[in-house]
N, C-alpha and C positions, 0 to 999 in steps of 0.2 A: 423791515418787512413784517406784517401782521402776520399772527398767527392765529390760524381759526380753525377747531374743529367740532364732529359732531359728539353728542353726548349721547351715552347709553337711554337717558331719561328723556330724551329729546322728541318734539312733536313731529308730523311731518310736516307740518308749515316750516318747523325749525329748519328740518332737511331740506325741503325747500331754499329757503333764505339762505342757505350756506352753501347750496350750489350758485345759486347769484353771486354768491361775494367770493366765489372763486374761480367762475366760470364766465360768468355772463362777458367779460372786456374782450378774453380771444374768443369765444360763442358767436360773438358781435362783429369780430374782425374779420372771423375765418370761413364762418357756417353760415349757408341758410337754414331755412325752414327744412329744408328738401332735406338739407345734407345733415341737416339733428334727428330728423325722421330715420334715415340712412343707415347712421350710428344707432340708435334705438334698435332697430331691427336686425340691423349686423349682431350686437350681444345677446338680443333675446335668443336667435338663434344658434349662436357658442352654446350658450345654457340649455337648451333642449338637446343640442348633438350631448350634453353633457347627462343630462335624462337617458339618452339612449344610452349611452356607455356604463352609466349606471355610474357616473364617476360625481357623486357629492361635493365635491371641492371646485368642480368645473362650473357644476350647475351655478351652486353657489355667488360664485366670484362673478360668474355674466351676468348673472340676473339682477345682483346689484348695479352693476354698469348700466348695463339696460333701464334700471329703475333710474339710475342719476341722468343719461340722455334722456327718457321722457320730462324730470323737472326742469331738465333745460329748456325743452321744448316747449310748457305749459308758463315758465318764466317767461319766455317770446312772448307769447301771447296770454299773457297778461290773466291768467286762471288758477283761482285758490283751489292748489290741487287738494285739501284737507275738509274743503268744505263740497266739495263735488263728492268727495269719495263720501260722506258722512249724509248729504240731502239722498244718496243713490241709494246705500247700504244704513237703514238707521238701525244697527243694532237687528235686522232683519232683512232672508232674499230681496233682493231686488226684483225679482220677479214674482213669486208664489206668496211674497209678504210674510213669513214663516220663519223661525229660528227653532229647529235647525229645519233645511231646508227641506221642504216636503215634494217639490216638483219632481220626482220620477213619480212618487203614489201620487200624487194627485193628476197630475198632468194636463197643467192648464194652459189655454191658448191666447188668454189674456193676462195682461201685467197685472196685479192686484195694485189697489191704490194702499197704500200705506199711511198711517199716521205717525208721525216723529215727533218719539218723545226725548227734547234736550237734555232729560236730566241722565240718559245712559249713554248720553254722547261719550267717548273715548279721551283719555285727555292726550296720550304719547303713543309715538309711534307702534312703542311696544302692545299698550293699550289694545288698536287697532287690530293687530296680529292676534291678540288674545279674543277678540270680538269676531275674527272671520272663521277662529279655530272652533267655533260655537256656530255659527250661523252654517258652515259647512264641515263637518269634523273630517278629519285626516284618515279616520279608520274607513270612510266612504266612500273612498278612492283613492286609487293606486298614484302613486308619481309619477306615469306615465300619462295615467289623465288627467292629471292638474297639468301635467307639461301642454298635451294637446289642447285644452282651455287657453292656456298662455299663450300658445301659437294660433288660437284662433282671435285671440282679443290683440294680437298686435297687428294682425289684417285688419281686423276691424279700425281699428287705431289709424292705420293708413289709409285706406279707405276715407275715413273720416275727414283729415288731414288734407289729403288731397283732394276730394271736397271741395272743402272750405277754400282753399288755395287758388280753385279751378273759377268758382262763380261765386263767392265771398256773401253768399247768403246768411240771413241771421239763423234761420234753421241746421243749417250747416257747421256754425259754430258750437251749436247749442250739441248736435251729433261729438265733436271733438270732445264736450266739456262730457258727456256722460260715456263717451269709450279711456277715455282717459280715468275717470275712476274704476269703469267694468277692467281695464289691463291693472290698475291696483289690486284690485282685490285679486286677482291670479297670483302676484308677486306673493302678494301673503301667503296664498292658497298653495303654490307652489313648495313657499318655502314651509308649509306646515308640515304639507306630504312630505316632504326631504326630512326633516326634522330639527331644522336650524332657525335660530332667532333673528330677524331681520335689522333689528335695531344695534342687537350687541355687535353683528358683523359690521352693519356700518359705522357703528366707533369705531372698529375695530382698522377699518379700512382708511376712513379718515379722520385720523387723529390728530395728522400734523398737512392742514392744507389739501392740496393736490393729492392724491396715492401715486404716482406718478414721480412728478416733478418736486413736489412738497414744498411750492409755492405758491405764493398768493396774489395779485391772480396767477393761477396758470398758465406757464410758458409753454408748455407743449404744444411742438409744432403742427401742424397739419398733416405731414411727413409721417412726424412720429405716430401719432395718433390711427393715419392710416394701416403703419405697419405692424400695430400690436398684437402679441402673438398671447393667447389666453389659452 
């Protein structure tokens, strides 16, 4: 059996790619679209009751799950979740075009167009995390509002989703490819306000394969999976 897991220093393309090589066979077997959508939304929400309790370790642990079902999901179909997140977010709001983000003072009703400039592109995941804690600082809002951000970007996400699912239009897809960055940036956003590293945790979580089963692919059953208790 191989053994694969994620590195401290690792991109999210890498994170990506290492959910495929450990996911994608029962993904394949077991889940739709519907039902990775399902799962996504099941941990984000663990992770916000975990906001409300004020319990760090809870939020934590979901919100990575939550993170690993969306790469499943964007593996489905077929979306550089690294490059979505990076053309949305360059180093600058996505909206008000500003680092750090100026939209409550300015309060604008139109997106700012942006120029991206590659050479501040991010290279690892950690990277990333260091780049949103600048574009949105953590002392700007509580964990309760990064939580409600997250709960609002994984409606949107479904929304999206089922969308595209429903009349398979190309504007539609295009919706899925820019909520699927806007719920990235929360997970960062989320984990800044909490005060945890996104990267170290998921070495930390997948070191050896599965966290789970700690197999490669994934034997975890459908069963199991439905009854986990976080």
């Amino acid at each position: 059996m191989a053994k694969y897991s994620f590195e401290r220093n690792g991109t999210i393309g890498d994170f990506q790619q290492f959910i495929h090589d450990i996911y994608s066979i029962p993904d394949d077997r077991l889940y739709s679209v519907w039902d990775l959508l399902v799962q996504q939304q099941r941990f984000t929400m663990r992770s916000l009751k975990g906001v409300r309790k004020k319990d760090v370790e809870k939020t934590k642990y979901n919100l990575l799950v939550a993170f690993s079902w969306l790469m499943a999901i964007v593996n489905r179909m077929h979306i550089d979740a690294e490059e979505e997140l990076w053309q949305r977010f360059p180093y600058l709001c996505s909206y008000c075009g500003r680092k750090p983000c100026q939209c409550k003072i300015s309060k604008r009703t139109i997106r700012a167009k942006v120029r991206i400039d590659e050479k501040k592109r991010p290279q690892t995941l950690s990277d990333y995390q260091k780049m949103f804690s600048e574009i949105y600082p953590a002392e700007t809002r509580t964990v309760a509002d990064a939580g409600v951000h997250l709960g609002e970007e994984m409606g949107e996400v479904a929304e999206a989703v089922h969308n595209h699912l429903g009349q398979h239009l190309p504007q539609q897809f295009e919706a899925v490819r820019l909520e699927v960055a806007d719920f990235i940036s929360c997970v960062f956003g989320l984990a800044n306000s909490a005060g945890f590293d996104v990267a170290t945790e998921l070495a930390k979580m997948f070191r050896n394969n599965c966290h789970i089963c700690h197999r490669a692919p994934c034997v975890c059953s459908f069963s199991e999976v439905a009854h986990l208790e976080t």
